[in-house]
C-alpha positions as CSV (number, residue, x, y, z in Angstrom):
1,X,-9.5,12.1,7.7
2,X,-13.7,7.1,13.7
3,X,-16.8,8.1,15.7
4,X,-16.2,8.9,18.6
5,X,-12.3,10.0,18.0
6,X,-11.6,13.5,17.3
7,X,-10.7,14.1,13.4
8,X,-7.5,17.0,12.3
9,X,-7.0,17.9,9.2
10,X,-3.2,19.2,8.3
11,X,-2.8,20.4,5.1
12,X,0.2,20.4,3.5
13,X,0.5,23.6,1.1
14,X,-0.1,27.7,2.1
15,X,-2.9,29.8,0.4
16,X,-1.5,31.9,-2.4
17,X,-3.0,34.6,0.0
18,X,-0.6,33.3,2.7
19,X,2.1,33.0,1.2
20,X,5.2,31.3,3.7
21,X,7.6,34.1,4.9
22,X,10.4,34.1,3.0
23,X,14.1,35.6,3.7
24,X,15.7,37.6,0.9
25,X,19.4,37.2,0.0
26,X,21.4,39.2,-2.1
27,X,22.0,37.6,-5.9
28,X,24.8,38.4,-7.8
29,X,25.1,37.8,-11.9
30,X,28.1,37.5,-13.7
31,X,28.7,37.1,-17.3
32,X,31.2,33.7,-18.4
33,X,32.7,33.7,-21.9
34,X,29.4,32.4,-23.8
35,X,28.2,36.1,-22.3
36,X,25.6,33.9,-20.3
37,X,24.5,35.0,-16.6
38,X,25.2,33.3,-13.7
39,X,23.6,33.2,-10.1
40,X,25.7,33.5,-7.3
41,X,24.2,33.3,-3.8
42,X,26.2,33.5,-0.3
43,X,26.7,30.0,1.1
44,X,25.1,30.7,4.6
45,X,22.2,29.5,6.8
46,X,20.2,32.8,5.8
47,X,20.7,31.9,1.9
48,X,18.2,29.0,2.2
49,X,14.3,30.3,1.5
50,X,12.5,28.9,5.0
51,X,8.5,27.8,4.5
52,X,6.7,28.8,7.8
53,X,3.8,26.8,8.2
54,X,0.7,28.3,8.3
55,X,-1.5,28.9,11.5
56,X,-4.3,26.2,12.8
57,X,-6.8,29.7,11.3
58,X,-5.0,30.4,7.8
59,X,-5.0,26.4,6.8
60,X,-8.9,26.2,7.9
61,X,-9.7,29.6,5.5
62,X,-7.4,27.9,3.1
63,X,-9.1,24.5,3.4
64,X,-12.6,25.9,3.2
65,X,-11.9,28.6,0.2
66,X,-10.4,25.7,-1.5
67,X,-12.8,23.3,-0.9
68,X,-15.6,26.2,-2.2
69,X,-13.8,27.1,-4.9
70,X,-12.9,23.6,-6.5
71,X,-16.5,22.5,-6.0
72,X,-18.7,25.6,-6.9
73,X,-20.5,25.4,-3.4
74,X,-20.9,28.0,-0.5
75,X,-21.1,25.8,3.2
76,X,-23.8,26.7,4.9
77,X,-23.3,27.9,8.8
78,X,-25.0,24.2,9.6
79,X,-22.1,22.3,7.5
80,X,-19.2,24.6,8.5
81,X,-19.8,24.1,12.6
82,X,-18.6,20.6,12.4
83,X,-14.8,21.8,10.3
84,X,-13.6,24.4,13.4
85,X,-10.2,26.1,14.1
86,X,-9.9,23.3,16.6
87,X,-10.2,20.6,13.9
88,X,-6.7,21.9,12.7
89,X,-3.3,20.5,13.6
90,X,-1.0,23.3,14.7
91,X,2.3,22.9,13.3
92,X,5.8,24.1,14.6
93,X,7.3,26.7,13.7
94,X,10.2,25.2,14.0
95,X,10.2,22.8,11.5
96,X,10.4,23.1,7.4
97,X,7.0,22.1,6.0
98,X,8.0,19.5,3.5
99,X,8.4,15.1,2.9
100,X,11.7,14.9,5.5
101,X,10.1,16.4,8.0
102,X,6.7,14.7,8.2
103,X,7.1,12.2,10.8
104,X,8.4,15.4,13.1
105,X,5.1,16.8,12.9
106,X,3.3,13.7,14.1
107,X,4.8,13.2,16.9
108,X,4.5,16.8,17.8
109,X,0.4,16.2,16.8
110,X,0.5,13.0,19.4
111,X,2.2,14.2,21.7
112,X,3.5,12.1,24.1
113,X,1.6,9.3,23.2
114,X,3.5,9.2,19.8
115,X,5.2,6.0,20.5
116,X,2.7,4.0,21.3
117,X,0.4,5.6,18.3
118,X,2.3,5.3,15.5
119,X,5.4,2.9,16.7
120,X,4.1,-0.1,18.0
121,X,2.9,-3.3,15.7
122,X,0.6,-4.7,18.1
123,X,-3.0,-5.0,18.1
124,X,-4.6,-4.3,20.7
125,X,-8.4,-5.4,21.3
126,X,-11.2,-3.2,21.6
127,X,-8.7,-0.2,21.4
128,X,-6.5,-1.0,18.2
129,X,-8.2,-3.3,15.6
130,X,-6.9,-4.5,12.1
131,X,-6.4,-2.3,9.1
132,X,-7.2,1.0,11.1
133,X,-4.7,3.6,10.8
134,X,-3.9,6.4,13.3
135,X,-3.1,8.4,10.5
136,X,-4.5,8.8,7.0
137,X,-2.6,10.1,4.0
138,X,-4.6,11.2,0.8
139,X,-2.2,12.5,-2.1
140,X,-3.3,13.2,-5.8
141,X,-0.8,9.9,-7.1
142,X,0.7,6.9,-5.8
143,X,4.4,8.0,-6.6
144,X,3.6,11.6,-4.0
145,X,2.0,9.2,-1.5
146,X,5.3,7.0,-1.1
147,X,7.6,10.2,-1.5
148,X,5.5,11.5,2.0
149,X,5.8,8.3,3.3
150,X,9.8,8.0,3.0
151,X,9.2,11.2,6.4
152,X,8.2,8.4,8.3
153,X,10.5,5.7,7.9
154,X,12.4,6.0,11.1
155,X,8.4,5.5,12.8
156,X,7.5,2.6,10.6
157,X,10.1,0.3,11.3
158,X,8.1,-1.8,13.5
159,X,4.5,-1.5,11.7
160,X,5.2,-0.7,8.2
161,X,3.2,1.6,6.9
162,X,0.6,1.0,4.0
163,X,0.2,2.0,0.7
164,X,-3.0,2.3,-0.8
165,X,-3.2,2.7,-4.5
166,X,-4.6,0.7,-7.4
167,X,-1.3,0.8,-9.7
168,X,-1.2,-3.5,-11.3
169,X,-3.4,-4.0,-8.5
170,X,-7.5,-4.6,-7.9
171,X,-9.0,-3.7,-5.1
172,X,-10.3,-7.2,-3.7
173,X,-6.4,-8.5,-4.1
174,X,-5.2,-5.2,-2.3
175,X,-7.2,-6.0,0.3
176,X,-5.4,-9.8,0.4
177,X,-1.8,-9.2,-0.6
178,X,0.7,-5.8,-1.1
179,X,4.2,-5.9,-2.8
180,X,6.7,-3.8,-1.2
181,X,10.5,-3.7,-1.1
182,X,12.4,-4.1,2.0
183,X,16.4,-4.5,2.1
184,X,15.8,-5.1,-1.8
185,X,13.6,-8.3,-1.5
186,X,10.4,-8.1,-2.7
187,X,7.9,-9.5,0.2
188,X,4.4,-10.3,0.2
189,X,2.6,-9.3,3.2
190,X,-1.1,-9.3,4.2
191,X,-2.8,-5.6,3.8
192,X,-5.0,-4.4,6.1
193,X,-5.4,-7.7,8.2
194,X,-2.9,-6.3,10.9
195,X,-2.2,-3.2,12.8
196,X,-2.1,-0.1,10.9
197,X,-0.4,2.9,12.1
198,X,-0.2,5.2,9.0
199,X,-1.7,4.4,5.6
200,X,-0.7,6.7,2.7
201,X,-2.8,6.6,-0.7
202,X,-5.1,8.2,-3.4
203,X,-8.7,9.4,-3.2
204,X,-10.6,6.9,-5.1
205,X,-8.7,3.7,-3.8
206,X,-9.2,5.0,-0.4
207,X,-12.9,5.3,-0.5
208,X,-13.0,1.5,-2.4
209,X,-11.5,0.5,0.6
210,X,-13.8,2.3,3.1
211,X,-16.6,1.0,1.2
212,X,-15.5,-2.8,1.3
213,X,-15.1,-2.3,4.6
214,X,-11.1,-3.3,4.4
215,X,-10.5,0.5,5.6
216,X,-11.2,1.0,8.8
217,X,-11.6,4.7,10.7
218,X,-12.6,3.9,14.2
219,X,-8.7,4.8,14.9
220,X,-8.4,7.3,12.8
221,X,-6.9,10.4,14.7
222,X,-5.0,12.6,12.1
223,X,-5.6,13.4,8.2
224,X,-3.2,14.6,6.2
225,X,-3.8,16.4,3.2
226,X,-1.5,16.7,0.5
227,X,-2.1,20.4,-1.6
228,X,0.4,20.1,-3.7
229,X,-0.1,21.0,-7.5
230,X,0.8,18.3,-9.6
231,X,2.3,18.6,-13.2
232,X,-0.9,18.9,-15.3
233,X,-2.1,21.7,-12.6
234,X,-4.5,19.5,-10.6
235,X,-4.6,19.1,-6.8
236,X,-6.4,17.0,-4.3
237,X,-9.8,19.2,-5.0
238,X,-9.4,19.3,-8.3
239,X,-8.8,15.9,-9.4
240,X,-11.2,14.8,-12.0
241,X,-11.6,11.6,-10.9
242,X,-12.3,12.7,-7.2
243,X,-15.2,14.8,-8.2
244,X,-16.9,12.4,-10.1
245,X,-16.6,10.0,-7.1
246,X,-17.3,12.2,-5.0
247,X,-20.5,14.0,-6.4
């Protein structure tokens, strides 16, 4: 989300359909002196709800009804034999789907080659050229792409990762110059003129980019796609300014 590497998709959010398993607790109520109920839940391991990601099968029929849905199209068999079950990244079932533990299910994706994926700040030539990520990051805003990003830090020290959104910035100076804060000093470094390992923006900026040919996706092994709903009820299908651009 490169040619001749093999694209995943990993979405981020369950079908309604497929709803996460959930474990109940018990819930008390109890009244205090304004004669307003209170919650009270058991301080234990069990109390916490736990999110089981959904199977490689369930996020490709969630991935396709969504994509359907949002669109108003039906895929024809033709379209949907290049987006298979084996086009999906399986996640754990032992870890929480969520932000923090984002950077855990990449390295489970690379395997054993996660270190020198998504660690190293190297180029390396004909293999690893400049300003092509490993793994791409498409969220409906700029302030949900760096919250997903902050599940990476501990694999970005190295090669920081890259923002890509257009907030009191145009594209041709994006693909120049980024701001970013690091130990509270803000430093200009050059975007997309190094190695990239993980590169975390919106929809329309990242398809500028592509198009400018800034963006590279020879690299490009994983895409993640963020489902969450945002406040006004949109989400990455649903965006209007991602189906005009993309019509």
């Amino acid at each position: 989300m490169g040619s001749a590497a093999k694209t995943k998709k990993l979405s981020k959010e369950a079908k309604p359909s497929l709803a996460p398993k959930q474990y109940k607790t018990k819930t008390k109520f109890k009244k205090n002196k304004n004669n307003h109920i209170k919650t009270k839940t058991p301080n234990n391991e069990n109390s916490k709800i736990k999110l089981q990601p959904a199977s490689a099968s369930e996020q490709l029929s969630f991935f396709l009804n969504q994509f359907e849905s949002a669109n108003g199209v039906q895929l024809s068999s033709l379209e949907l034999e290049s987006i298979q079950e084996s086009c999906i990244v399986k996640l754990s079932n032992n870890l929480d789907q969520d932000a923090e533990t984002l950077g855990k299910h990449m390295k489970e994706a690379f395997g054993t080659q996660w270190k020198k994926e998504l660690c190293e700040g190297q180029l390396v030539e004909g293999k690893v050229d400049p300003g092509c990520p490993a793994v791409l990051i498409i969220s409906t805003s700029a302030l949900r792409s760096i919250e997903l990003l902050r599940g990476l830090r501990s694999m970005t020290k190295e090669c920081h990762a890259v923002k890509l959104f257009s907030k009191h910035m145009k594209v041709e100076e994006q693909d120049d110059v980024f701001m970013f804060l690091m130990f509270n000093e803000s430093v200009e470094v050059s975007l997309l003129k190094s190695r990239v390992n993980f590169a975390s923006g919106t929809p329309s900026r990242i398809k500028k980019l592509i198009d400018i040919e800034a963006l590279g996706l020879s690299r490009l092994a994983v895409i993640v796609l963020d489902m969450q709903v945002d406040l006004k009820g949109y989400f990455l299908f649903t965006l209007p300014q991602v189906r005009f651009d993309y019509k």
